[in-house]
PQR file with spaces between the fields and no chain letter, atoms N, CA, C, O and H, PARSE charges and radii, in Angstrom:
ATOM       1  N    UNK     1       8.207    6.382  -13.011 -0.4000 1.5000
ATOM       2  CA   UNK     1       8.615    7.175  -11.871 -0.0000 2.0000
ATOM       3  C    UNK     1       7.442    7.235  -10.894  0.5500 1.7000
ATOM       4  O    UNK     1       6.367    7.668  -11.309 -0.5500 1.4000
ATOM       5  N    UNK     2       7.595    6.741   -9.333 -0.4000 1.5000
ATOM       6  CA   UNK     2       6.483    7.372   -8.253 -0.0000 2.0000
ATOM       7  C    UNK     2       6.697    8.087   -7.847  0.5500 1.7000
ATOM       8  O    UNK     2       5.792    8.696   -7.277 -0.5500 1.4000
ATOM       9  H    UNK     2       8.468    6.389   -8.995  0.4000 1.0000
ATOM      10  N    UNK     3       7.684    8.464   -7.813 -0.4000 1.5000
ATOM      11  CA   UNK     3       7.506   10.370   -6.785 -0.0000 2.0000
ATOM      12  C    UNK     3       9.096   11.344   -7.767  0.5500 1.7000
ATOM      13  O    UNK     3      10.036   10.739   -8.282 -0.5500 1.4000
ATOM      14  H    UNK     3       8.419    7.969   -8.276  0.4000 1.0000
ATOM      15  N    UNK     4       8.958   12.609   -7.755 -0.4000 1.5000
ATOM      16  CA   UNK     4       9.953   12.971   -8.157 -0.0000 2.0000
ATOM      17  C    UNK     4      10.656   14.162   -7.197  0.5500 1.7000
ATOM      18  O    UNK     4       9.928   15.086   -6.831 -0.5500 1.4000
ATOM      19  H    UNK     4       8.194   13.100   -7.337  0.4000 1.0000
ATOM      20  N    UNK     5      11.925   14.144   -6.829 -0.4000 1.5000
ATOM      21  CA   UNK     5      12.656   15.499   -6.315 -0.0000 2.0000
ATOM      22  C    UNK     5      11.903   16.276   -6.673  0.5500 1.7000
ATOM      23  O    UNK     5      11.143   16.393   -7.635 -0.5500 1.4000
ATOM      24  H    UNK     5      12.516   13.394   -7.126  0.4000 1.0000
ATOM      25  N    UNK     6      12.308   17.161   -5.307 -0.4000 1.5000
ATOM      26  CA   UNK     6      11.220   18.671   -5.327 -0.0000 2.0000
ATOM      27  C    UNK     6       9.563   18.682   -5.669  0.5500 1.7000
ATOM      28  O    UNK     6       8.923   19.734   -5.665 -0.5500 1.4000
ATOM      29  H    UNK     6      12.925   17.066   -4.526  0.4000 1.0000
ATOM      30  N    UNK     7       9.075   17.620   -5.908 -0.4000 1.5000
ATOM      31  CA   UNK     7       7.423   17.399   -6.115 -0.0000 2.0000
ATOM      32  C    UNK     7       6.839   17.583   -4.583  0.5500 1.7000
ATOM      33  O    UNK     7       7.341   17.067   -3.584 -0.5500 1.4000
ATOM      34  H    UNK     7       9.595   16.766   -5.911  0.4000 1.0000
ATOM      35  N    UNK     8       5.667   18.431   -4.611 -0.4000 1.5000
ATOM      36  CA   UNK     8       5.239   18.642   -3.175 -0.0000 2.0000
ATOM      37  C    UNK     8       4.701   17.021   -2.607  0.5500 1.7000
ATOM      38  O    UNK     8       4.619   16.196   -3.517 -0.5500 1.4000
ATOM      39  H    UNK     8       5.260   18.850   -5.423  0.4000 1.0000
ATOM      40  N    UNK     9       4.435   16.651   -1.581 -0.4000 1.5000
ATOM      41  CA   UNK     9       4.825   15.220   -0.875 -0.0000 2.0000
ATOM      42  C    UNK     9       2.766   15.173   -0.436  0.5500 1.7000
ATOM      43  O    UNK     9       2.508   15.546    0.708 -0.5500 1.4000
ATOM      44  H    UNK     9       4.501   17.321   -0.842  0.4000 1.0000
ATOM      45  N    UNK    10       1.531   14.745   -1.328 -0.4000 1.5000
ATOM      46  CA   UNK    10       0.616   14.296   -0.784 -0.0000 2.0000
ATOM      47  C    UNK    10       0.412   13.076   -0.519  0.5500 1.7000
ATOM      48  O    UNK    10      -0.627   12.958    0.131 -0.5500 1.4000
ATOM      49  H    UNK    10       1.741   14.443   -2.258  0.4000 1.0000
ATOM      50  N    UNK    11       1.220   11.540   -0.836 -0.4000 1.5000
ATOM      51  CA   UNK    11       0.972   10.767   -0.612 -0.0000 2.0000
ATOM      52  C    UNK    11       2.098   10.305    0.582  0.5500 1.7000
ATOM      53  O    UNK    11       2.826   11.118    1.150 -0.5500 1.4000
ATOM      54  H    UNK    11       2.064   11.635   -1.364  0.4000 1.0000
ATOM      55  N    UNK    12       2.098    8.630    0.888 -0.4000 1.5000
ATOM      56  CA   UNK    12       2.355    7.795    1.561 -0.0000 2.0000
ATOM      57  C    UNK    12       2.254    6.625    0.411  0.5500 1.7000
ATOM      58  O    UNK    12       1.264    6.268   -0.227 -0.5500 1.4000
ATOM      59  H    UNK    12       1.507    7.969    0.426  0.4000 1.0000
ATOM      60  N    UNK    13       3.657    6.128    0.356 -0.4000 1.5000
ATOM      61  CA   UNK    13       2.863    5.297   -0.618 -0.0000 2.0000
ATOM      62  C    UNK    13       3.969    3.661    0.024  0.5500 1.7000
ATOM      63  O    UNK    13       5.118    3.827    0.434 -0.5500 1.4000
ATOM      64  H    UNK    13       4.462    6.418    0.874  0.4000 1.0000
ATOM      65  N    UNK    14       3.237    2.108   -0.039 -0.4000 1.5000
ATOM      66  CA   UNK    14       3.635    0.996    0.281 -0.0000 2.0000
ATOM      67  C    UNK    14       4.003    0.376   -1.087  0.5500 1.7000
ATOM      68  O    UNK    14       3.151    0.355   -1.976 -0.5500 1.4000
ATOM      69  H    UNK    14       2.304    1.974   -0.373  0.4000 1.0000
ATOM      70  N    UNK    15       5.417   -0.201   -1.319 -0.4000 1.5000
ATOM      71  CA   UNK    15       5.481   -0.657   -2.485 -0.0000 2.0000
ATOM      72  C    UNK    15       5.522   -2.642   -2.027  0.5500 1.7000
ATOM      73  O    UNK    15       6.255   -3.423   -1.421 -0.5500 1.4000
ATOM      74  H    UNK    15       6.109   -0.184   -0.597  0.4000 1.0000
ATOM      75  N    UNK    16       3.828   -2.665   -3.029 -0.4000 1.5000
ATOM      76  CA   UNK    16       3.435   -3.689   -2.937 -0.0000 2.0000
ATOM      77  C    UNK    16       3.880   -5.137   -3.307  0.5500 1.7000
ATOM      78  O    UNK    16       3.724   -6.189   -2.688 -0.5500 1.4000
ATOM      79  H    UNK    16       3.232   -2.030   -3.521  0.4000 1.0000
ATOM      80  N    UNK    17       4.549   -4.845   -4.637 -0.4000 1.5000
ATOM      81  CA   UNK    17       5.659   -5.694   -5.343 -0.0000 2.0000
ATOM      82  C    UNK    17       6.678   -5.159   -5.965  0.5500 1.7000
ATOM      83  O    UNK    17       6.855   -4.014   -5.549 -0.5500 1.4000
ATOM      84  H    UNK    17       4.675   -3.990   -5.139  0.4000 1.0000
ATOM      85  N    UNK    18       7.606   -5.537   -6.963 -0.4000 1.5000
ATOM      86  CA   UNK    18       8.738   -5.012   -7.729 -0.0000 2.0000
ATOM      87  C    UNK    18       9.789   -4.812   -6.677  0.5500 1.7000
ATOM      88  O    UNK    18       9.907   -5.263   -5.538 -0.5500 1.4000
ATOM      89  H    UNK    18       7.462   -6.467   -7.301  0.4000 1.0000
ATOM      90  N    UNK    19      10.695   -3.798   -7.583 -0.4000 1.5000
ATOM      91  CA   UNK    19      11.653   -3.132   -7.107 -0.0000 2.0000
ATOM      92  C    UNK    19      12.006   -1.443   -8.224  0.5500 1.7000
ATOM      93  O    UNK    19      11.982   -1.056   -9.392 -0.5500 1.4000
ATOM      94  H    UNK    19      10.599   -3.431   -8.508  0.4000 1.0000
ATOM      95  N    UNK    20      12.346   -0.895   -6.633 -0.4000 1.5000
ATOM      96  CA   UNK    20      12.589    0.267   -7.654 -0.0000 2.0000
ATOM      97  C    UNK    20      13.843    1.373   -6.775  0.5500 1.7000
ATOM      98  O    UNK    20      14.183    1.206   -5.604 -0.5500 1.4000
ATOM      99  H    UNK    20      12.367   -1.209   -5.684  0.4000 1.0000
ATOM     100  N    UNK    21      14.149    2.022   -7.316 -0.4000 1.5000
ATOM     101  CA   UNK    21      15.488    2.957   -6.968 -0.0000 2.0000
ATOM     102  C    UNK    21      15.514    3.786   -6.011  0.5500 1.7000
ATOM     103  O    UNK    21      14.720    3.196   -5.279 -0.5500 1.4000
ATOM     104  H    UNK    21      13.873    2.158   -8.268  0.4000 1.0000
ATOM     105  N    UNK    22      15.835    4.796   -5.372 -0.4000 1.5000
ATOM     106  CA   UNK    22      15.708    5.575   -4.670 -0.0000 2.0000
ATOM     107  C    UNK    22      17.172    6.130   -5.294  0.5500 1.7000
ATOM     108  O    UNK    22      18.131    5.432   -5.623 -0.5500 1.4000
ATOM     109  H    UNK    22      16.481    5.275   -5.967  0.4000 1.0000
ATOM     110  N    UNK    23      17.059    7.531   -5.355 -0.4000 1.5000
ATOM     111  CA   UNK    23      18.161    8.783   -5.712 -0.0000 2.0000
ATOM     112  C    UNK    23      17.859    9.758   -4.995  0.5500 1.7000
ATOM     113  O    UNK    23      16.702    9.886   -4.595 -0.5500 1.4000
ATOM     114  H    UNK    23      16.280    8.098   -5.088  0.4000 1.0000
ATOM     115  N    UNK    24      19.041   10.840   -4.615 -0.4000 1.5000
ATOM     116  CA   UNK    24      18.524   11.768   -3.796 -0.0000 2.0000
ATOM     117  C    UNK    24      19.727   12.692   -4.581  0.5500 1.7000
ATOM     118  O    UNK    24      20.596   12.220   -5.313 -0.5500 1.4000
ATOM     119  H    UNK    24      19.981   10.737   -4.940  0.4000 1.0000
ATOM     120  N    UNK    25      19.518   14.390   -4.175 -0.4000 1.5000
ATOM     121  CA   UNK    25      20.286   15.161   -4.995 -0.0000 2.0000
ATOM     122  C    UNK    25      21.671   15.243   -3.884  0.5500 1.7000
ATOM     123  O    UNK    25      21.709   15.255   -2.654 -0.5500 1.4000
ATOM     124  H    UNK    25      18.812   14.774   -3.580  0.4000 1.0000
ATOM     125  N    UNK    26      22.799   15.294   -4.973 -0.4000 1.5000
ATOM     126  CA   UNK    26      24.336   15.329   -4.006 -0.0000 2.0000
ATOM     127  C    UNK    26      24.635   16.883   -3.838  0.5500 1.7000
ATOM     128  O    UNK    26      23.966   17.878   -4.116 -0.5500 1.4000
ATOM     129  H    UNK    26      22.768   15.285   -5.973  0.4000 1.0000
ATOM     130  N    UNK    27      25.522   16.760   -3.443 -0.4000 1.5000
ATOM     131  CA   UNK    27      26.108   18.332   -2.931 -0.0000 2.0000
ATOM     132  C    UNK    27      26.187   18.950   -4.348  0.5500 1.7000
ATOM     133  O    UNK    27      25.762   20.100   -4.453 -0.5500 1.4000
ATOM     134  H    UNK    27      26.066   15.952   -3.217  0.4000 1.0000
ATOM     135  N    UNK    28      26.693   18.317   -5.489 -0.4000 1.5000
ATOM     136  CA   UNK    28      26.565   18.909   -6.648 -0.0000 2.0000
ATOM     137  C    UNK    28      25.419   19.102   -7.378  0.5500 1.7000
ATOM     138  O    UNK    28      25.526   19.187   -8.601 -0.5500 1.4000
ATOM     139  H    UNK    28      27.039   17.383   -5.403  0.4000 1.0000
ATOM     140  N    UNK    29      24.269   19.194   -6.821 -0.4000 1.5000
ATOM     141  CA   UNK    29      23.572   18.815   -7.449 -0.0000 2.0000
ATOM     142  C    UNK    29      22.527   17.615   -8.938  0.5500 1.7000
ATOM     143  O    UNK    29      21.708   17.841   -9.829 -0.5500 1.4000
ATOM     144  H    UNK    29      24.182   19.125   -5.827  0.4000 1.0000
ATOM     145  N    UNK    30      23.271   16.376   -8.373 -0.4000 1.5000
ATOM     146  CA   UNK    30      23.318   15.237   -9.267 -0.0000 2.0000
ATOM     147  C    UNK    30      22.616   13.661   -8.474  0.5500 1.7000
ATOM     148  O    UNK    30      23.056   13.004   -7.530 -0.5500 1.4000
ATOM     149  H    UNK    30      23.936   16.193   -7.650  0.4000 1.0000
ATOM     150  N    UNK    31      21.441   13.470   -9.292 -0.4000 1.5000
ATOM     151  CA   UNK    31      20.601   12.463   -8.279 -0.0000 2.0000
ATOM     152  C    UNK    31      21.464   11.188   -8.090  0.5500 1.7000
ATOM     153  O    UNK    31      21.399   10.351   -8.991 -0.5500 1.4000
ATOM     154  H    UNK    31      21.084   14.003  -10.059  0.4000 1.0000
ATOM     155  N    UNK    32      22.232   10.953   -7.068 -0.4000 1.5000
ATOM     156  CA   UNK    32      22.379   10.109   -6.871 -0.0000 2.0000
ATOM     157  C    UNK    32      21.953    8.593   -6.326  0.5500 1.7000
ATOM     158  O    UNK    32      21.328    8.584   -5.266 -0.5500 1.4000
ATOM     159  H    UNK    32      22.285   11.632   -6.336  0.4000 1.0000
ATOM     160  N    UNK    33      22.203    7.460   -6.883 -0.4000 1.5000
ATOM     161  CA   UNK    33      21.630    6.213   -6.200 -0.0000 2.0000
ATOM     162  C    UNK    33      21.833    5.664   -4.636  0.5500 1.7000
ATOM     163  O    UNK    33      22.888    5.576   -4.008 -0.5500 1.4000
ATOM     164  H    UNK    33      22.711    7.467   -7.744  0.4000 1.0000
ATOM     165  N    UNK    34      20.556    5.345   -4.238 -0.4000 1.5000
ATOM     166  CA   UNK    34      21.337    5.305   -2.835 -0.0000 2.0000
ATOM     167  C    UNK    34      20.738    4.100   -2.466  0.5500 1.7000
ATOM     168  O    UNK    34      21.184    3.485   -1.498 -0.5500 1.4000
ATOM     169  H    UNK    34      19.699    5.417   -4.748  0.4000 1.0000
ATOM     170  N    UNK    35      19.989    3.769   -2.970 -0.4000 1.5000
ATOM     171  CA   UNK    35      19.412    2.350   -2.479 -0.0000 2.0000
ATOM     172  C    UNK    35      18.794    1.958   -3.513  0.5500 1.7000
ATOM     173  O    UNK    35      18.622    2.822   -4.373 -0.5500 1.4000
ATOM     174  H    UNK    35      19.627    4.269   -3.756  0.4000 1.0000
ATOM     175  N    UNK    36      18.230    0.491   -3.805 -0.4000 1.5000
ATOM     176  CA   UNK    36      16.858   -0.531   -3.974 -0.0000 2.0000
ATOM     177  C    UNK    36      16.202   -0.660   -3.191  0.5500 1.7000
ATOM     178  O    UNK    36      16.559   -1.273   -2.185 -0.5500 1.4000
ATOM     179  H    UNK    36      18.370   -0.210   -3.106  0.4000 1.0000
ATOM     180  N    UNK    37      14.894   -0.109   -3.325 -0.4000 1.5000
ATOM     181  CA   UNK    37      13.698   -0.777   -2.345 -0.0000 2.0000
ATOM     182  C    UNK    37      12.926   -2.115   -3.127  0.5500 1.7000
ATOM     183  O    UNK    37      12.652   -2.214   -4.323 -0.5500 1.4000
ATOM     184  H    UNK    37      14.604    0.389   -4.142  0.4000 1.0000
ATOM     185  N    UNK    38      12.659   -3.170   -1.943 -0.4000 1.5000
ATOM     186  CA   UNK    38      11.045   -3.778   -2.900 -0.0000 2.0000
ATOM     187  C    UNK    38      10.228   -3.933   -1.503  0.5500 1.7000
ATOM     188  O    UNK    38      10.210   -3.212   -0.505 -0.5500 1.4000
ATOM     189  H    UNK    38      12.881   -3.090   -0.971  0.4000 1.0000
ATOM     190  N    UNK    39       9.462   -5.323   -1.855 -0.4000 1.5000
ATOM     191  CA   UNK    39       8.063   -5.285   -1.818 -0.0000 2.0000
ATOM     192  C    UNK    39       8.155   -5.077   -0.019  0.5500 1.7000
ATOM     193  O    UNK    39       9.147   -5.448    0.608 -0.5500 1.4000
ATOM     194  H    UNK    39       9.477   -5.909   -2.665  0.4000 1.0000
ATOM     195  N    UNK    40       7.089   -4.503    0.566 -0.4000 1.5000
ATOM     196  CA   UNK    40       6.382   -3.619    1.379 -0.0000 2.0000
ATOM     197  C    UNK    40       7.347   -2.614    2.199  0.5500 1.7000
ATOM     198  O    UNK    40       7.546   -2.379    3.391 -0.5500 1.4000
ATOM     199  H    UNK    40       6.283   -4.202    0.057  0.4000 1.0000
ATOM     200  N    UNK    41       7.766   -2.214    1.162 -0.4000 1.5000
ATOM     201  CA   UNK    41       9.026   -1.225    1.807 -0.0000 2.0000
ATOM     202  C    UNK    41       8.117    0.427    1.760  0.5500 1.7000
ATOM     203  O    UNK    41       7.950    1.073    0.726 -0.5500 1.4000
ATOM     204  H    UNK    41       7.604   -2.405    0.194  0.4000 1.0000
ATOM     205  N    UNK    42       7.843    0.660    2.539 -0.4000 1.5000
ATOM     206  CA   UNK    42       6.836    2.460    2.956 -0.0000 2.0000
ATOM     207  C    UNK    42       7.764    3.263    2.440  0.5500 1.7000
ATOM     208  O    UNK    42       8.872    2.747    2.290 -0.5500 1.4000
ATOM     209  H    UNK    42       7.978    0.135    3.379  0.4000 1.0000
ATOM     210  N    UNK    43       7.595    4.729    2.023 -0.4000 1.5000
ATOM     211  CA   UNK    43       8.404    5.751    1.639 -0.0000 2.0000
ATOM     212  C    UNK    43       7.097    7.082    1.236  0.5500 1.7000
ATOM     213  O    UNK    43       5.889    7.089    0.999 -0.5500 1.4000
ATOM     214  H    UNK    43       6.696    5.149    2.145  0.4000 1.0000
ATOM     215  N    UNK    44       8.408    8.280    1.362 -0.4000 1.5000
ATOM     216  CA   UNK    44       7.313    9.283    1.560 -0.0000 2.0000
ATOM     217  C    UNK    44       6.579   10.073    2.811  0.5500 1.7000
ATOM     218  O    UNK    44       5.601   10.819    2.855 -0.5500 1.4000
ATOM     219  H    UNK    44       9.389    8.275    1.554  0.4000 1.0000
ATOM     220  N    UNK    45       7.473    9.582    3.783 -0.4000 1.5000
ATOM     221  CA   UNK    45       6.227   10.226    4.840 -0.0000 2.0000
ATOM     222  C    UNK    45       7.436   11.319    4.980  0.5500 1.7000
ATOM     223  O    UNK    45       7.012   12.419    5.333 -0.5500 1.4000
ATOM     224  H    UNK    45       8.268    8.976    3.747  0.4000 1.0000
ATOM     225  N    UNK    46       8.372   11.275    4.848 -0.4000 1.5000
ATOM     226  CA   UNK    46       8.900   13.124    5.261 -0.0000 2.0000
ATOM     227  C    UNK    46       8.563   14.314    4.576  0.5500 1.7000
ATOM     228  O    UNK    46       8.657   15.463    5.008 -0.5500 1.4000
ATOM     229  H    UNK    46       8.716   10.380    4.562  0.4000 1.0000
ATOM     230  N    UNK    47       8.134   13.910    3.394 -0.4000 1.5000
ATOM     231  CA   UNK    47       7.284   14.670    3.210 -0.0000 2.0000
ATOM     232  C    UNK    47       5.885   15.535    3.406  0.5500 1.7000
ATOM     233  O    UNK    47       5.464   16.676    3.214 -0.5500 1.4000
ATOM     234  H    UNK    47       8.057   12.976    3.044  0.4000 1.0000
ATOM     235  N    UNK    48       5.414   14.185    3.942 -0.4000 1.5000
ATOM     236  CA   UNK    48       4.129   14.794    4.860 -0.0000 2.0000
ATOM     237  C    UNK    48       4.214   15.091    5.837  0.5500 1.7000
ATOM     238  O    UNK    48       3.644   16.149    6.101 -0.5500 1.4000
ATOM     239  H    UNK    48       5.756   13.258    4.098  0.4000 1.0000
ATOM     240  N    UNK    49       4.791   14.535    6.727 -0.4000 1.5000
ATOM     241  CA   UNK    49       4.756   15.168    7.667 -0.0000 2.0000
ATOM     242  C    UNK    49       6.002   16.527    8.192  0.5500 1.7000
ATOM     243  O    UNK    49       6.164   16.902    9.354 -0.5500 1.4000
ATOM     244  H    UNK    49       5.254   13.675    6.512  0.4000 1.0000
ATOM     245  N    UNK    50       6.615   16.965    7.175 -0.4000 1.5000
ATOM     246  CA   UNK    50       7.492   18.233    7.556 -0.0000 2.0000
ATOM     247  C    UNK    50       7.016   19.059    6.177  0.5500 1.7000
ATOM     248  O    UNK    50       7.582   20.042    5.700 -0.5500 1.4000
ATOM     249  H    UNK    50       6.483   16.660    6.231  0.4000 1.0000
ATOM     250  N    UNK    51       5.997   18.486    5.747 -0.4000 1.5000
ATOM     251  CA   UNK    51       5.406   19.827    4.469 -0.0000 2.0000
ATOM     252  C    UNK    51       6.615   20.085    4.315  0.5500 1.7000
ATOM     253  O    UNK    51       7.070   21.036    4.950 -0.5500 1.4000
ATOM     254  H    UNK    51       5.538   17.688    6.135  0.4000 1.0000
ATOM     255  N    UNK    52       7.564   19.254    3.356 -0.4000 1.5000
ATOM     256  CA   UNK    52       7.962   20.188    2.704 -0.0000 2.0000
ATOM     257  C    UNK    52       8.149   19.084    1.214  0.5500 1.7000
ATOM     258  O    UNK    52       7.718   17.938    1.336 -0.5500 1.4000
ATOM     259  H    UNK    52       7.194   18.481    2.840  0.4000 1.0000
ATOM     260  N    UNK    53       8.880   19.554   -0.312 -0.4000 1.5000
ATOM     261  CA   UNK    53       9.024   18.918   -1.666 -0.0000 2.0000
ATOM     262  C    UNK    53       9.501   17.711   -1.223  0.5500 1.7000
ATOM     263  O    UNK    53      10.052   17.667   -0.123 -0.5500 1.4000
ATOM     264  H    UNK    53       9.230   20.485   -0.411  0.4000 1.0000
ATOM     265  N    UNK    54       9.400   16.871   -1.794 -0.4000 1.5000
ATOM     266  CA   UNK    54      10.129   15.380   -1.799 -0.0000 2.0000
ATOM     267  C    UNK    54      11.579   15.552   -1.735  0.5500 1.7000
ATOM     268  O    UNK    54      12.213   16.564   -2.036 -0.5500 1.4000
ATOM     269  H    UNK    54       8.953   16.907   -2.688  0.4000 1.0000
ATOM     270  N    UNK    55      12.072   14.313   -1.259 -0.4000 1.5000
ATOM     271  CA   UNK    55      13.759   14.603   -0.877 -0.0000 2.0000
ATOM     272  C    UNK    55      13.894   13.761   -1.740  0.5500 1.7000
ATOM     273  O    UNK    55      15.049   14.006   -2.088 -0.5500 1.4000
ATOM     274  H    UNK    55      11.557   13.491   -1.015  0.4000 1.0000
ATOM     275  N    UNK    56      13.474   12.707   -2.525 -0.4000 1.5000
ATOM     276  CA   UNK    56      13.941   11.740   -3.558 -0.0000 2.0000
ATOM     277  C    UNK    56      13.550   11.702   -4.245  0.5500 1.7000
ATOM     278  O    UNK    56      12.558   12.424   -4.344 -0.5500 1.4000
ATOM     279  H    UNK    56      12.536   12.509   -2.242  0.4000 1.0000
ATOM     280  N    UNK    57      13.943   10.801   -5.439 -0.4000 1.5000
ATOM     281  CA   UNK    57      12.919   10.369   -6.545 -0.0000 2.0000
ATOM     282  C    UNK    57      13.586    9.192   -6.377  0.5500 1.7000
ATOM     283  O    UNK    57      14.744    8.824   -6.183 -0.5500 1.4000
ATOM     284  H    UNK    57      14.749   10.215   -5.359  0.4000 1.0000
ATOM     285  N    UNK    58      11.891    8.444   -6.583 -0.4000 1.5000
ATOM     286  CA   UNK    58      12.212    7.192   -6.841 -0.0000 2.0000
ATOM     287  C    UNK    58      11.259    6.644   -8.203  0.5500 1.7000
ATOM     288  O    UNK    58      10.169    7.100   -8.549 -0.5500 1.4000
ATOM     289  H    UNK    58      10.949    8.743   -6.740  0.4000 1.0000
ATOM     290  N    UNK    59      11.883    5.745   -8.720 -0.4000 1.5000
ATOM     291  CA   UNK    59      11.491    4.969  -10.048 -0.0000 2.0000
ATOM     292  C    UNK    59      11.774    3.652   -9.666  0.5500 1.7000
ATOM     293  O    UNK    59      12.522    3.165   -8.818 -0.5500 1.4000
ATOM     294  H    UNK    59      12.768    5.374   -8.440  0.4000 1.0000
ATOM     295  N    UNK    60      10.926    3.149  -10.572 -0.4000 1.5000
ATOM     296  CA   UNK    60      10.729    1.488  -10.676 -0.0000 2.0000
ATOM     297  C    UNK    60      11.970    0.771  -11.335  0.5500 1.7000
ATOM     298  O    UNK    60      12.437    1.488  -12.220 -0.5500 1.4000
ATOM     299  H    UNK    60      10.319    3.545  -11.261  0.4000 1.0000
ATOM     300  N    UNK    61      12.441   -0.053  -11.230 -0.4000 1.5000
ATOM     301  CA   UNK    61      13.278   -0.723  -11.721 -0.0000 2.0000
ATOM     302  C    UNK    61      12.430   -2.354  -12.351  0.5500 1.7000
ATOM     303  O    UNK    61      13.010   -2.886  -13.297 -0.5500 1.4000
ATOM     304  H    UNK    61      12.062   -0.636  -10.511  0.4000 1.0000
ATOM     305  N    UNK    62      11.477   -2.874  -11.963 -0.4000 1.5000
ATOM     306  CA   UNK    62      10.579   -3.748  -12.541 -0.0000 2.0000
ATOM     307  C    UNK    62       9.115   -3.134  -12.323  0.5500 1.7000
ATOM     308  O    UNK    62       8.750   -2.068  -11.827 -0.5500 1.4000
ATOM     309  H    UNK    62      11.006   -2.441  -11.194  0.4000 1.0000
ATOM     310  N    UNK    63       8.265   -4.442  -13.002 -0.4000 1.5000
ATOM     311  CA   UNK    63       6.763   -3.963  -12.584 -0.0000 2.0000
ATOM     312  C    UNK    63       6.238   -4.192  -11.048  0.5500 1.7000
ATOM     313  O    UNK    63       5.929   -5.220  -10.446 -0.5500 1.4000
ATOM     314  H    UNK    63       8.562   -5.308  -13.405  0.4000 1.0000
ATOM     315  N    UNK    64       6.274   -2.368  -10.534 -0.4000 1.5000
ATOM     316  CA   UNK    64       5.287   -1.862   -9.489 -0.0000 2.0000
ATOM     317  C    UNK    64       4.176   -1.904   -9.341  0.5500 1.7000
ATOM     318  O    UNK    64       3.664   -1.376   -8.354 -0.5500 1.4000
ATOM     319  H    UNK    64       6.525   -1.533  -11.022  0.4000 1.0000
């Protein structure tokens, strides 16, 4: 896992190789899949810059 829902947001992070998931929470509260990211795909900055917890979690699906 690189970042998890609701984790406060200090990085920026570039995913250099792999591939990995992106989920976000649904109206029911249930992480849903919403995409594949891979390589130099950015993620993370809404967190920094609106201070507030992460809106996703994302995990690796190969080696990151």
């Amino acid at each position: 896992m690189i970042c998890k829902y609701g984790e406060p947001g200090e990085e920026y992070f570039i995913l250099q190789e792999g591939q990995a998931e992106v989920r976000v929470m649904d109206d029911d509260g249930v992480l849903e899949e919403i995409k594949t990211i891979s390589n130099g795909t950015g993620f993370g900055e809404l967190a920094l810059l609106y201070r507030e917890p992460r809106s996703a979690t994302i995990t690796c699906l190969t080696d990151c």
